[in-house]
N, CA, C and O atoms as a Tripos MOL2 file, in Angstrom:
@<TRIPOS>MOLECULE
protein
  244   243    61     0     0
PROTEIN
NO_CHARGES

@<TRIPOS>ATOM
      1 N         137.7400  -67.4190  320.5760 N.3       1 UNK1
      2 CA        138.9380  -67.8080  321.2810 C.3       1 UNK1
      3 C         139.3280  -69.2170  320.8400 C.2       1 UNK1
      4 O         138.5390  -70.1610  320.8080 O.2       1 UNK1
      5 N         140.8300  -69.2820  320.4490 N.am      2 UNK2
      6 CA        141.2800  -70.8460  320.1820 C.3       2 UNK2
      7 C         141.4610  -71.4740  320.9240 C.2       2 UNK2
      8 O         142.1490  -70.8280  321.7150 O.2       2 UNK2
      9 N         141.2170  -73.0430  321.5390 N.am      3 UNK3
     10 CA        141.7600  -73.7990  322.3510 C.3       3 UNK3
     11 C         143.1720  -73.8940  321.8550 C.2       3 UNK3
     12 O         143.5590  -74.0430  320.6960 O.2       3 UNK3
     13 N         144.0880  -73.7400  323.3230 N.am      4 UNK4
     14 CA        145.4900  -74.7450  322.7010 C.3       4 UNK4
     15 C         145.9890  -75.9080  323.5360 C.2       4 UNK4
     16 O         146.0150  -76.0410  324.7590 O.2       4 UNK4
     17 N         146.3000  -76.5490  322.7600 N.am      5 UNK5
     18 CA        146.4440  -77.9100  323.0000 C.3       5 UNK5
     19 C         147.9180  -78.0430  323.6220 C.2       5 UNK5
     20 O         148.6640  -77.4560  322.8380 O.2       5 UNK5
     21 N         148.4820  -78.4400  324.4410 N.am      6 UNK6
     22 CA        150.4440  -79.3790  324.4940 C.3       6 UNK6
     23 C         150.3500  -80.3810  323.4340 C.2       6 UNK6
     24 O         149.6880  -81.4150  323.3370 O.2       6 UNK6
     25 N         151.0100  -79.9240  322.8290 N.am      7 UNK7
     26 CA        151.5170  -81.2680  321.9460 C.3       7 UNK7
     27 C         152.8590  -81.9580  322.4210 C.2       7 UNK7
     28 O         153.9620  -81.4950  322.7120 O.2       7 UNK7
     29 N         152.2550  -83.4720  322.3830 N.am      8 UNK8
     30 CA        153.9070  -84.3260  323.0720 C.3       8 UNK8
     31 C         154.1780  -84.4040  321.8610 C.2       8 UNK8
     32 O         153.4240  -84.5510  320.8980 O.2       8 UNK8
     33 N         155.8300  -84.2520  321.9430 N.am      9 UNK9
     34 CA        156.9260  -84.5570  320.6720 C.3       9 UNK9
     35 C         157.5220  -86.1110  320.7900 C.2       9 UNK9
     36 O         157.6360  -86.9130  321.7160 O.2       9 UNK9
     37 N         157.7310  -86.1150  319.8560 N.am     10 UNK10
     38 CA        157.9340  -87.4080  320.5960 C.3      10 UNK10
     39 C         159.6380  -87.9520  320.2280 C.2      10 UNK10
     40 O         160.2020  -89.0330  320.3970 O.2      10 UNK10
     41 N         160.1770  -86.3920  319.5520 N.am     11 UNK11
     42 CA        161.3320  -86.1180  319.5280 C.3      11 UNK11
     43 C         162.0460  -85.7160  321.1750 C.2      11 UNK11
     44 O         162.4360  -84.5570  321.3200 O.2      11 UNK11
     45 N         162.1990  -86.7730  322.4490 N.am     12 UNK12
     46 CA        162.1700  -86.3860  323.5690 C.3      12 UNK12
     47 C         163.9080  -85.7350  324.3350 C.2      12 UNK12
     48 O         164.8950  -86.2980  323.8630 O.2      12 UNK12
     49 N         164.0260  -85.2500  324.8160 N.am     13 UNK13
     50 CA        165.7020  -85.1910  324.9670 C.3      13 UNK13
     51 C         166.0050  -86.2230  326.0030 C.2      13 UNK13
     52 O         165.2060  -86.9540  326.5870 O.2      13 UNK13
     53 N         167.5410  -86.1390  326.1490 N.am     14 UNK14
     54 CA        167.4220  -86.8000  327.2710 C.3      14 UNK14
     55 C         167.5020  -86.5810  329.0220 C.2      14 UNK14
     56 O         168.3610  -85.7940  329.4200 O.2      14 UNK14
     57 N         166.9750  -86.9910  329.6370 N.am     15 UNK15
     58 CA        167.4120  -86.2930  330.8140 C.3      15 UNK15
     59 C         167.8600  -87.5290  332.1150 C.2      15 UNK15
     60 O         167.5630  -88.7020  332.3430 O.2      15 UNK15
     61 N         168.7240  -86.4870  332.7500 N.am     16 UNK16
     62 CA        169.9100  -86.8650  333.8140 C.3      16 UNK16
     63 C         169.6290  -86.3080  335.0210 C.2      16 UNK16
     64 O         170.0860  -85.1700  335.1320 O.2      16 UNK16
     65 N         168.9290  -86.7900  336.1280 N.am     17 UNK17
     66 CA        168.6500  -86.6120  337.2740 C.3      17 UNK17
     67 C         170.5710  -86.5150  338.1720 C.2      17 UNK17
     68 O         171.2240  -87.5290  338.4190 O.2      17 UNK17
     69 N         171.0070  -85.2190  338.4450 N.am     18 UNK18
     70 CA        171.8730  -85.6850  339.3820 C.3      18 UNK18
     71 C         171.2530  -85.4060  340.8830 C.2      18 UNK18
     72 O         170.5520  -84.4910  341.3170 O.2      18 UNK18
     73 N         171.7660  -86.4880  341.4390 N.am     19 UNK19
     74 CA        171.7660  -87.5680  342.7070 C.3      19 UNK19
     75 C         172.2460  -86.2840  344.1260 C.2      19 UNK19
     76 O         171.6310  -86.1710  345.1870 O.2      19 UNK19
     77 N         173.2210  -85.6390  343.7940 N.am     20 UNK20
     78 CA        173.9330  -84.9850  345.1860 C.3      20 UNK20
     79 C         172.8250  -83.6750  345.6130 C.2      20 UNK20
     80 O         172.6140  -82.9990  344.6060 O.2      20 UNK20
     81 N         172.2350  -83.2640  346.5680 N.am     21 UNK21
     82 CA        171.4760  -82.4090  346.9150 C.3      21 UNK21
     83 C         172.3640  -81.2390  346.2280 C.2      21 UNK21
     84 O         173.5930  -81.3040  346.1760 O.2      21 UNK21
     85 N         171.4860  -79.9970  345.6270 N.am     22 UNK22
     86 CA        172.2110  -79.1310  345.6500 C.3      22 UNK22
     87 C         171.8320  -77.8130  346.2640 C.2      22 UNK22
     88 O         170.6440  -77.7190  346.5730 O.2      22 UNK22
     89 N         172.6500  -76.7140  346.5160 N.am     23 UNK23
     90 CA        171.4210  -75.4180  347.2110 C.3      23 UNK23
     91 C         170.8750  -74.6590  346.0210 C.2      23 UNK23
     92 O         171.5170  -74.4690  344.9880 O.2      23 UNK23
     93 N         169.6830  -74.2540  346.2370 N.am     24 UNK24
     94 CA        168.6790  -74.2070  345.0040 C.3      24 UNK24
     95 C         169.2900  -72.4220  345.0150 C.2      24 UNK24
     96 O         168.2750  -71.7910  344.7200 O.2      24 UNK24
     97 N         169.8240  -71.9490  345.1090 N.am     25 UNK25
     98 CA        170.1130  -70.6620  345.3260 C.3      25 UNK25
     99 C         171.3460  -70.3930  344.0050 C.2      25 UNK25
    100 O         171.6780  -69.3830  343.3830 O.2      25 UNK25
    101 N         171.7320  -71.6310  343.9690 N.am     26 UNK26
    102 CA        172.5540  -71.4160  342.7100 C.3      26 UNK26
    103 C         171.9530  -71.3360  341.4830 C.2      26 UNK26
    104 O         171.1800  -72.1730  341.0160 O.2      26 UNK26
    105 N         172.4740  -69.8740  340.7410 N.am     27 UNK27
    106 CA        172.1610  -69.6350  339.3710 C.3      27 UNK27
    107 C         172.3120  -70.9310  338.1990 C.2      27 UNK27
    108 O         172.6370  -72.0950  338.4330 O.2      27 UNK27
    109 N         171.9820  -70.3430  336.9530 N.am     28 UNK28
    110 CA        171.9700  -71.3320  335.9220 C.3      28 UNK28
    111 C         173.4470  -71.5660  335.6120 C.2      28 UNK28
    112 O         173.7030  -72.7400  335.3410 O.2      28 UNK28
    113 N         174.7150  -70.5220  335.5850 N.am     29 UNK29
    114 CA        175.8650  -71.0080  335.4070 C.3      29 UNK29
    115 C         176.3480  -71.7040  336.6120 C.2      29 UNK29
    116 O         177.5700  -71.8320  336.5400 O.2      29 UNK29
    117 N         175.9130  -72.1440  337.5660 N.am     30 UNK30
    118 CA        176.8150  -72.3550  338.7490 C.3      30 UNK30
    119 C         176.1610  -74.1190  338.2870 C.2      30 UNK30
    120 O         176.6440  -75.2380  338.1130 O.2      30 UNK30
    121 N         174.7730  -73.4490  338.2470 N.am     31 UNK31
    122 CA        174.3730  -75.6710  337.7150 C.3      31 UNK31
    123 C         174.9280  -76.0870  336.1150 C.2      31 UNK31
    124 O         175.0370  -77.2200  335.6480 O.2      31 UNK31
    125 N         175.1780  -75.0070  335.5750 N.am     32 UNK32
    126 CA        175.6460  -75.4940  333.8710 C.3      32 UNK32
    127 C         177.1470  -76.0840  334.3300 C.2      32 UNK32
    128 O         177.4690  -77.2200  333.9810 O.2      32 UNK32
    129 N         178.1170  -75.1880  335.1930 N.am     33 UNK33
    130 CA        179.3620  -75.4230  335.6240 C.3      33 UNK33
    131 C         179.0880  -77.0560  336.3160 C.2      33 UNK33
    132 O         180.0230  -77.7820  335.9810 O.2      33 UNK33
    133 N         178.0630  -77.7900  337.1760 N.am     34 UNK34
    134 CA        178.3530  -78.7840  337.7010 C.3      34 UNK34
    135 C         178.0920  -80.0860  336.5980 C.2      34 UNK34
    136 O         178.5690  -81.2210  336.6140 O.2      34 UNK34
    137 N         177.2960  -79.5500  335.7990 N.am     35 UNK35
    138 CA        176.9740  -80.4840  334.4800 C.3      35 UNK35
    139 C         178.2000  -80.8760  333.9230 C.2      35 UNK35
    140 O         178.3700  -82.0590  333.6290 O.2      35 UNK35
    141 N         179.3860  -79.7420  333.6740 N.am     36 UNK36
    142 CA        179.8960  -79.9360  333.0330 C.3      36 UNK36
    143 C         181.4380  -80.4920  333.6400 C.2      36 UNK36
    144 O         182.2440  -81.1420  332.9740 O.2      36 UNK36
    145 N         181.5810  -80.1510  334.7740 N.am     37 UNK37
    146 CA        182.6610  -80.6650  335.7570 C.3      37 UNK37
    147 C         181.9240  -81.9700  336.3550 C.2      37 UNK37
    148 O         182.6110  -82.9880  336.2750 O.2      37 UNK37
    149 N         180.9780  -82.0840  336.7880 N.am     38 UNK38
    150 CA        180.4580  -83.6410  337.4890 C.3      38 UNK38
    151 C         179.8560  -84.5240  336.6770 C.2      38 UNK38
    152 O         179.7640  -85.7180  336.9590 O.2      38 UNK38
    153 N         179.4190  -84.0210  335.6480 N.am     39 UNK39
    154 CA        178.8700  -85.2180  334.7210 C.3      39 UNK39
    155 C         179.8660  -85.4150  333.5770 C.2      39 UNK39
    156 O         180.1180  -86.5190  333.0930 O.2      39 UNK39
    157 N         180.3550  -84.3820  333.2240 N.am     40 UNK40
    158 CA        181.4090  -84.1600  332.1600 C.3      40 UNK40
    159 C         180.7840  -83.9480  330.6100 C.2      40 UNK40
    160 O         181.4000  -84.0980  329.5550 O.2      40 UNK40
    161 N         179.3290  -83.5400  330.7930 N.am     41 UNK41
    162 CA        178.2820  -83.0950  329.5940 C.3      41 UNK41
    163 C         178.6820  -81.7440  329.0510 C.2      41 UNK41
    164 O         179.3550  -81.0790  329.8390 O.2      41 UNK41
    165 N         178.4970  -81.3490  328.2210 N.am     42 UNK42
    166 CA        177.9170  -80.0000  327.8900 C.3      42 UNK42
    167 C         176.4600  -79.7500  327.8920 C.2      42 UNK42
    168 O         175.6200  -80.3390  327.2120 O.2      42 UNK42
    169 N         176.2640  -78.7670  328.7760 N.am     43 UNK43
    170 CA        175.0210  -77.9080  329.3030 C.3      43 UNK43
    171 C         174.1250  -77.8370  327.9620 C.2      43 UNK43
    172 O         172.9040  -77.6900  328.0140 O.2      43 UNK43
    173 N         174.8360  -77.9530  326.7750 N.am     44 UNK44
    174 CA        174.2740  -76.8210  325.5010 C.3      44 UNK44
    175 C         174.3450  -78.0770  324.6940 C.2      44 UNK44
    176 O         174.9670  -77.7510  323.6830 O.2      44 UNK44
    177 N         174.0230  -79.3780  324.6100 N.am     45 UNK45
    178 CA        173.1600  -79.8740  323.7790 C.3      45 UNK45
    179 C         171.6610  -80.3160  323.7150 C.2      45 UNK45
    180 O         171.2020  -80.9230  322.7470 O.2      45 UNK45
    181 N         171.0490  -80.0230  324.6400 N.am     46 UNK46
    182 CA        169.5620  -80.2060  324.2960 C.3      46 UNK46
    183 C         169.0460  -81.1550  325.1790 C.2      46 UNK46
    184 O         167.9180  -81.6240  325.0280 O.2      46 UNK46
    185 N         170.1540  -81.6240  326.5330 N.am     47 UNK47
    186 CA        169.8990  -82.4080  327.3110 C.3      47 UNK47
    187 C         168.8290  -81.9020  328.6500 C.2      47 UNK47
    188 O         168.8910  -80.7160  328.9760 O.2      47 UNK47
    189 N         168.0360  -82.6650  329.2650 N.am     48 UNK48
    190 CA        167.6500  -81.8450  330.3310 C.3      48 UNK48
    191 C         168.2250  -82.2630  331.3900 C.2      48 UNK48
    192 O         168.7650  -83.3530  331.1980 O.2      48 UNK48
    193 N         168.3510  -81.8380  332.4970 N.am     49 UNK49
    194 CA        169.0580  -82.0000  333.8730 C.3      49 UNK49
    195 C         168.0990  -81.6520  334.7310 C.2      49 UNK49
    196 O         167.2160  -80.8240  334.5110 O.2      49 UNK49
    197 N         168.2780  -82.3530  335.8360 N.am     50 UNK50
    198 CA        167.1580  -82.0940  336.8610 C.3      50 UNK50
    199 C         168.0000  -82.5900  338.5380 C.2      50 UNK50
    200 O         168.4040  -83.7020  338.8790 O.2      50 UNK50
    201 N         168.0290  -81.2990  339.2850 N.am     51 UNK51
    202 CA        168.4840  -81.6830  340.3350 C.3      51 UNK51
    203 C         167.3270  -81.1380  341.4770 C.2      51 UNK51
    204 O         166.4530  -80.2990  341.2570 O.2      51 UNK51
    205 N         167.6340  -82.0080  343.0170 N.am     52 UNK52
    206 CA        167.2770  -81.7770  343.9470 C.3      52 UNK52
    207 C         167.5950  -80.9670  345.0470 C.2      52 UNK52
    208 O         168.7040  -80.4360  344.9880 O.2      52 UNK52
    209 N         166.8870  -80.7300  346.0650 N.am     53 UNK53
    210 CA        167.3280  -80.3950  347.1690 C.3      53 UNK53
    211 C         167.7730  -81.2740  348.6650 C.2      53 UNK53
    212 O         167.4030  -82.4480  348.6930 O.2      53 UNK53
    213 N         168.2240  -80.9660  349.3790 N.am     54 UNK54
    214 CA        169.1870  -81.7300  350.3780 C.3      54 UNK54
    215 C         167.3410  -82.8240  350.8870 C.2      54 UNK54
    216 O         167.2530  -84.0510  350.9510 O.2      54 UNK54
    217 N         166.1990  -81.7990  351.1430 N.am     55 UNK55
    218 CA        164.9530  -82.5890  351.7960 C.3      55 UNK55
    219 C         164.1350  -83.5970  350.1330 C.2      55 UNK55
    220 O         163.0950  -84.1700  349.8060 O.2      55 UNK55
    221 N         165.1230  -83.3370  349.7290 N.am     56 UNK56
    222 CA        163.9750  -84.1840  348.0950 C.3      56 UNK56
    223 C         162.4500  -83.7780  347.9530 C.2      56 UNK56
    224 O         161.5800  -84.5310  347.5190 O.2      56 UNK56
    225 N         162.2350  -82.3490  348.4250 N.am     57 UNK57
    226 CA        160.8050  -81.9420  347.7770 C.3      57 UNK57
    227 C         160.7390  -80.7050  346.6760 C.2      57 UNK57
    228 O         159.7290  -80.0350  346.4600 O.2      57 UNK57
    229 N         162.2000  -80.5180  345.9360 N.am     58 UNK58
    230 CA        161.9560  -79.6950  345.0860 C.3      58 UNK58
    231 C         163.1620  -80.3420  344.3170 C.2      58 UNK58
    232 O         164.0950  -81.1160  344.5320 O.2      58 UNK58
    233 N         162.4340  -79.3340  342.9480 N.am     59 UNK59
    234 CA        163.0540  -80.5650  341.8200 C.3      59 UNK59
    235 C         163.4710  -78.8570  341.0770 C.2      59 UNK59
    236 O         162.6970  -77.9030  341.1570 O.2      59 UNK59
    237 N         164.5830  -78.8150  340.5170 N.am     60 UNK60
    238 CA        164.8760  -77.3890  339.6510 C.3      60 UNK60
    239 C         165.6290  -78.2770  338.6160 C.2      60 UNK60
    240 O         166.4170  -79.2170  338.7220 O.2      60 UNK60
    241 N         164.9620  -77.4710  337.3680 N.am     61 UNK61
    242 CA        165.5780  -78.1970  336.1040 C.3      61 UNK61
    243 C         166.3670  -77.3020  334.8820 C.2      61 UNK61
    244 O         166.8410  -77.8780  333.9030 O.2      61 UNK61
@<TRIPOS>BOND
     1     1     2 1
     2     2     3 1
     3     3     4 2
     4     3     5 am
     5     5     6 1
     6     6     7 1
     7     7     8 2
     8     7     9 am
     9     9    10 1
    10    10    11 1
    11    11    12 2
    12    11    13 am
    13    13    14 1
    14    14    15 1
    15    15    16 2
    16    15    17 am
    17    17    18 1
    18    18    19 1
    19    19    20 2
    20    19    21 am
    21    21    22 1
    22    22    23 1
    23    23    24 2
    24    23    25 am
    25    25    26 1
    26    26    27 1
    27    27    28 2
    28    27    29 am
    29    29    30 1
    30    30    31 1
    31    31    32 2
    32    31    33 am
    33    33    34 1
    34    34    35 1
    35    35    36 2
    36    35    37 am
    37    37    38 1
    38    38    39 1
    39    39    40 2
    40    39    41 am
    41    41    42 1
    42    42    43 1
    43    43    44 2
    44    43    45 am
    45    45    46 1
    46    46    47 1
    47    47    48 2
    48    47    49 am
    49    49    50 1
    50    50    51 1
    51    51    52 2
    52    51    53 am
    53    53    54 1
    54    54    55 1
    55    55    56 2
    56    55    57 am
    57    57    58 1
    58    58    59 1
    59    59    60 2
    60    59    61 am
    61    61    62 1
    62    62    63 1
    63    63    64 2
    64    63    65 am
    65    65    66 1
    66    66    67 1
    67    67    68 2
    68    67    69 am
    69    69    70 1
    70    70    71 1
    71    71    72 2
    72    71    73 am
    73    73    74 1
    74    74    75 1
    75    75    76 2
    76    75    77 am
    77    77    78 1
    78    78    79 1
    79    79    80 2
    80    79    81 am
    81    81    82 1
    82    82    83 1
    83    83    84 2
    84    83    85 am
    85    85    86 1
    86    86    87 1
    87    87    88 2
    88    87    89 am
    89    89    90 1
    90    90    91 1
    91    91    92 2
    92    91    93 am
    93    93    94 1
    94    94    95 1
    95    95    96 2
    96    95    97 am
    97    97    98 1
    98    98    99 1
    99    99   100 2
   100    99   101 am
   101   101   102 1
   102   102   103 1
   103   103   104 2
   104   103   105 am
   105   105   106 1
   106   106   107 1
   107   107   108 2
   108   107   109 am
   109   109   110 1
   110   110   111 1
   111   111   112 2
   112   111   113 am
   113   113   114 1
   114   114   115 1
   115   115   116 2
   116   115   117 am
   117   117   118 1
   118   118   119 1
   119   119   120 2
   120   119   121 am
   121   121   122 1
   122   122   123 1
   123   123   124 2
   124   123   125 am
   125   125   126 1
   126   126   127 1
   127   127   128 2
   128   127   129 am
   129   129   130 1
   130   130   131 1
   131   131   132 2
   132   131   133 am
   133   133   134 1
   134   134   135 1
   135   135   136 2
   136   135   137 am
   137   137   138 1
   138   138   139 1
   139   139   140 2
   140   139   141 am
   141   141   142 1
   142   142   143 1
   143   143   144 2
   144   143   145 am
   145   145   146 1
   146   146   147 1
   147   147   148 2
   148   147   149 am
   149   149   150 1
   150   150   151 1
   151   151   152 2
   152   151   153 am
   153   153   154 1
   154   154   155 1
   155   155   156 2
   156   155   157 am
   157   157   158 1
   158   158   159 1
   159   159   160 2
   160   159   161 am
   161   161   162 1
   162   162   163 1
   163   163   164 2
   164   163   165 am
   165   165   166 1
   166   166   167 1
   167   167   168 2
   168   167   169 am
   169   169   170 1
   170   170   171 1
   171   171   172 2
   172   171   173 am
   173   173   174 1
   174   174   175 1
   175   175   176 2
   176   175   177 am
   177   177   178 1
   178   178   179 1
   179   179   180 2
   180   179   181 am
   181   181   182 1
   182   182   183 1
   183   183   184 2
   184   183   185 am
   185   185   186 1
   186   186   187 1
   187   187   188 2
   188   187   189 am
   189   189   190 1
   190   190   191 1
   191   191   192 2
   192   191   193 am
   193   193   194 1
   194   194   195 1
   195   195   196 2
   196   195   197 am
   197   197   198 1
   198   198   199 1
   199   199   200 2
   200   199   201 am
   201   201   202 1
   202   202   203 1
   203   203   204 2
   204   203   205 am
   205   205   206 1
   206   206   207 1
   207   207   208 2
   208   207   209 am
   209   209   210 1
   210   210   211 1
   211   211   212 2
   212   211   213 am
   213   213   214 1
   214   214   215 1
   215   215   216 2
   216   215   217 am
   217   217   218 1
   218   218   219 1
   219   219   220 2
   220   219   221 am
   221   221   222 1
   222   222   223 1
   223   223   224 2
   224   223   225 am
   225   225   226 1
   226   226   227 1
   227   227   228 2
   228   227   229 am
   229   229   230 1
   230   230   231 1
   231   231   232 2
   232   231   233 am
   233   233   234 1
   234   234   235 1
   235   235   236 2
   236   235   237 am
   237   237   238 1
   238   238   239 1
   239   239   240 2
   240   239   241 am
   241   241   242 1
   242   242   243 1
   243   243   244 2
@<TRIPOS>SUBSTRUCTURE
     1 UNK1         2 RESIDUE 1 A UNK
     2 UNK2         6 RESIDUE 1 A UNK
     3 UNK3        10 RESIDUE 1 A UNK
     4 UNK4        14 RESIDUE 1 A UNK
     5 UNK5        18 RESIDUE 1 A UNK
     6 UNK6        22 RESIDUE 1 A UNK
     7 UNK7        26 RESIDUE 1 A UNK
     8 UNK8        30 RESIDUE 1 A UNK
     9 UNK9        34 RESIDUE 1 A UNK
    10 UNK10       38 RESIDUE 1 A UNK
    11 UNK11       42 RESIDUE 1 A UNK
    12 UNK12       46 RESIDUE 1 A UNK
    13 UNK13       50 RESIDUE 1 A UNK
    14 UNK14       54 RESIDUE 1 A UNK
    15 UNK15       58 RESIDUE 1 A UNK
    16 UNK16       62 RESIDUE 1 A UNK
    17 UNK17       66 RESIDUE 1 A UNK
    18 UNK18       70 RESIDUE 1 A UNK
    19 UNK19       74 RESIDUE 1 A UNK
    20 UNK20       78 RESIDUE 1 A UNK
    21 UNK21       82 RESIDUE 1 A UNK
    22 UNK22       86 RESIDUE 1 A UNK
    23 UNK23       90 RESIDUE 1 A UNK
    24 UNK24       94 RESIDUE 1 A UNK
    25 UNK25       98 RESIDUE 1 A UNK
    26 UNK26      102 RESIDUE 1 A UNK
    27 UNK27      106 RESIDUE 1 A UNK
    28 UNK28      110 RESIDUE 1 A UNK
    29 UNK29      114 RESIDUE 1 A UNK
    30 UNK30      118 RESIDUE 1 A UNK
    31 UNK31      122 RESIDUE 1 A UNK
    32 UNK32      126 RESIDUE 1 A UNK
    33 UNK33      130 RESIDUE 1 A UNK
    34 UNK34      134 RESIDUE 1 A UNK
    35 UNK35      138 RESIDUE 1 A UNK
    36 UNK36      142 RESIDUE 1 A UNK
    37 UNK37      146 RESIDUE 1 A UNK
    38 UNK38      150 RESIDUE 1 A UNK
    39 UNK39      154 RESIDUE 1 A UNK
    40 UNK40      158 RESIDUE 1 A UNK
    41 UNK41      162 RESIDUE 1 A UNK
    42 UNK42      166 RESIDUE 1 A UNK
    43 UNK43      170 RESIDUE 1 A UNK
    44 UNK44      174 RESIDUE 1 A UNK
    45 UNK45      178 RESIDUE 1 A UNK
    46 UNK46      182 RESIDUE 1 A UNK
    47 UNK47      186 RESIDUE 1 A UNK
    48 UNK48      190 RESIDUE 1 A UNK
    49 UNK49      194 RESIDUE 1 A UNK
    50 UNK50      198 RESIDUE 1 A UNK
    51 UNK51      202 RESIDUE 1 A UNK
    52 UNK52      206 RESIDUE 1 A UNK
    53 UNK53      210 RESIDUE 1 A UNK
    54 UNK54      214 RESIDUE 1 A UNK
    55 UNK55      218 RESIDUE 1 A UNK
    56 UNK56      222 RESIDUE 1 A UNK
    57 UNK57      226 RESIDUE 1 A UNK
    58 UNK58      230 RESIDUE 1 A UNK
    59 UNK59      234 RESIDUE 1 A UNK
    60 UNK60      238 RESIDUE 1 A UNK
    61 UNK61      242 RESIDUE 1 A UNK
């Protein structure tokens, strides 16, 4: 059996915490749609995004 390792890249993207609670119930287009209307990003360059919930104990990215 091989060990496998994580390798860190150190090619990192960037990522953008948005701030407004959101309901975690929303699909990936409903958060690609706020990326792209509230931040004014496109979803589809390689950025990561990371939002919360209204209590700040879950993080969906």
């Amino acid at each position: 059996m091989q060990n496998r390792y994580l390798r860190l890249s150190w090619d990192l993207p960037e990522i953008y915490l948005y701030q407004a609670p959101i309901n975690f119930r929303k699909q990936a287009n409903g958060l690609a749609l706020l990326v792209e209307q509230e931040l004014g990003h496109s979803p589809f360059l390689g950025a990561l995004y990371a939002f919360t919930n209204r209590q700040r104990k879950r993080l969906n990215t």
